[in-house]
N, C-alpha and C positions, 0 to 999 in steps of 0.2 A: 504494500500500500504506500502512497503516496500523499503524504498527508496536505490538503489544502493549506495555502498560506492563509487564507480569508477562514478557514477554519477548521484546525486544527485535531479535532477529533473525526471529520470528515477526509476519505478517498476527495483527492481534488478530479480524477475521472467523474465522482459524482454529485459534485458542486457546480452547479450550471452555470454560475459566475466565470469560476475557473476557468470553463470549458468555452462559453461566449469569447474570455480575452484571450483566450489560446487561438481561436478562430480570427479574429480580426489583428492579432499579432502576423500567424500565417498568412493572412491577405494584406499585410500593411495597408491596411484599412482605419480609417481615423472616425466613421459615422459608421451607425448601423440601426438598421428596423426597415420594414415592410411601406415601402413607398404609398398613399390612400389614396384613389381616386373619389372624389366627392360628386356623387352622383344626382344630388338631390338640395335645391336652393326653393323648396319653400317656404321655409321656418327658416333665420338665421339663427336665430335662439333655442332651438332645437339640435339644430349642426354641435352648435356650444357645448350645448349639456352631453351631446353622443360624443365630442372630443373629450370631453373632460372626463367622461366615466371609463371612457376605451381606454384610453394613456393610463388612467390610475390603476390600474392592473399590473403594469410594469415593475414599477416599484413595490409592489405588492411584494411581486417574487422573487426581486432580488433580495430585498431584506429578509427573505428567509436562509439565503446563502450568504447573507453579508457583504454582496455586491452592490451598493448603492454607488458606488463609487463611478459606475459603468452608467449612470443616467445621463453623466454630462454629457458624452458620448451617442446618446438614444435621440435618434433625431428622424423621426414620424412624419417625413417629408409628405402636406398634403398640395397637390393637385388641382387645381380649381380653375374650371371653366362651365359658364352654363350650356353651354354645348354639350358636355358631358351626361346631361340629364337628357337620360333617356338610349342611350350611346349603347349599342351593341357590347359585348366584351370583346368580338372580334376588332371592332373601330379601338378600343379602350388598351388592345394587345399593341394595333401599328403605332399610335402612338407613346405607347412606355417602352418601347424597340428603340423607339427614336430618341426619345427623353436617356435613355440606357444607356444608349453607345457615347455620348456628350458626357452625362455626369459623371460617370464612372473613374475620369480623367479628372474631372472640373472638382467631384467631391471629392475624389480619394487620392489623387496625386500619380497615379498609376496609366499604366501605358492601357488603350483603349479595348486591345486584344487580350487584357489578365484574364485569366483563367481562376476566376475567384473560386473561396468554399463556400462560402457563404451567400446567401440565396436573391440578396435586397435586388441585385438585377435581373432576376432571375422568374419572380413573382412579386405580385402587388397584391394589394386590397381593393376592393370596390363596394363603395357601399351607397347603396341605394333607396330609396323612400323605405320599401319594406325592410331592408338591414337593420336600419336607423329605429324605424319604429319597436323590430323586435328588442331591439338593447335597449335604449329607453323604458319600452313599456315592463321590463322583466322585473322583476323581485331579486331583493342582492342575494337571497338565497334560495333562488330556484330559476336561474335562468339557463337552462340549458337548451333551451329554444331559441334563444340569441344567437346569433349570427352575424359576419360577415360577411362576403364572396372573397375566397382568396381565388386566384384567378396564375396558371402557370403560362409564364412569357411565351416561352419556347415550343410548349404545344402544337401537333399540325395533327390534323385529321388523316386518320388510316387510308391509305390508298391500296386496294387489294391489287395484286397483280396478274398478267394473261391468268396462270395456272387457278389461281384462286377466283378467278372469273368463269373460269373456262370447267372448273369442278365444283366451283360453289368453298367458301372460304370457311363454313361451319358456326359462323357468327350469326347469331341473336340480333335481330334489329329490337332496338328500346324504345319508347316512344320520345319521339323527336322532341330536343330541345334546342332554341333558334335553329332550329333545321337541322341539329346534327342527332342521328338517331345510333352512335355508338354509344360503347358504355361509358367510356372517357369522354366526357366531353370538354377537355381545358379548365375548367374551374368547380368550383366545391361551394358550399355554404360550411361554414366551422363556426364552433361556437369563439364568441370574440374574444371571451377572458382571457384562451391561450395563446391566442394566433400571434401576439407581438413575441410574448414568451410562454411556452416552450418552443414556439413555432418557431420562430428566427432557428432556434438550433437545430432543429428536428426536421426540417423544410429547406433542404439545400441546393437539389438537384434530380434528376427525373425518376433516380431509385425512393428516395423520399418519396416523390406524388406518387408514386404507384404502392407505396407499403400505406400510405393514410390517405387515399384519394376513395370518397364514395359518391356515388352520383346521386344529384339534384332530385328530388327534394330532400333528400336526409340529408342531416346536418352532424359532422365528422366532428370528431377529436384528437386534438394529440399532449395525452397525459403526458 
């Protein structure tokens, strides 16, 4: 065992503090959290109150690790255009493609092509009238119906090919969601308390969305 510095009776493998600055050490990465598109401008004072309650989760969990220290650093870059309401996630992907390949440089210092661990370019948030409403409307202790959409950049739709055309490819069509009727469809609904954290750590790359990706309407988690 490997005793955390942040705490000492704790495996630092399993102090998620530990584990977050080890991650952004290896990316020499100086910000980190799940980029939000703001989906939704009819209540401004509603947005407020759903920013306020989503963030204060953060700190929730690192003070159980003794990571507070990593807040300065937590930077919930949000998104905002009213265009955005109403916006496809496929519209909502070319545009954080494009926001992605710029920041990447702009925020983190790094050459445009890194090969980060860590997922902030990777996947976003999107949250929209009905997200907003579920968080808000929840109870502090029973919101598991709460939600955001986390939504994966990189995503493309299954193209079968001659053979699998030509035999039939053994897939189940689901019922269509914006038109795409596979299983994967690019994004998820998750419940929000984890998505900043444990999610950042646990949400990295396309093995991640496939060990915690379940399809629309159920609403994922990641203990």
């Amino acid at each position: 065992m490997v005793p955390s510095q942040r705490d000492p009776t704790m495996d630092a493998g399993r102090n998620a503090a530990d584990r977050l600055e080890k991650l952004l050490d290896e990316d020499g990465f100086k910000k980190w959290g799940f980029v939000i598109y703001r989906c939704t401008y009819q209540n401004n004072t509603d947005w407020e109150n759903f920013m306020a309650r989503f963030v204060s989760a953060v700190p929730e969990y690192l003070e159980s690790y003794n990571g507070l220290d990593l807040l300065d650093t937590f930077t919930p870059t949000v998104l905002e255009d009213p265009s955005f309401e109403g916006a496809s996630v496929a519209t909502l992907r070319v545009h954080f493609s494009q926001w992605a390949q710029t920041s990447l440089k702009e925020e983190q210092g790094v050459a445009e092509d890194h090969q980060a661990c860590t997922g902030r370019y990777r996947f976003f948030i999107m949250v929209d009238q009905e997200a907003m409403d579920s968080v808000l409307s929840a109870p502090e202790d029973e919101d598991e119906a709460a939600f955001v959409r986390v939504v994966y950049a990189e995503w493309k739709p299954e193209m079968p090919d001659e053979e699998d055309i030509a035999h039939g490819d053994g897939s189940e069509l689901e019922e269509p969601i914006e038109g795409c009727t596979q299983n994967d469809v690019g994004w998820m609904k998750m419940c929000w308390r984890w998505v900043e954290l444990p999610g950042f750590l646990k949400l990295r790359d396309w093995d991640d969305w496939e060990a915690y990706y379940v399809r629309p309407p159920e609403i994922g988690d990641i203990p």
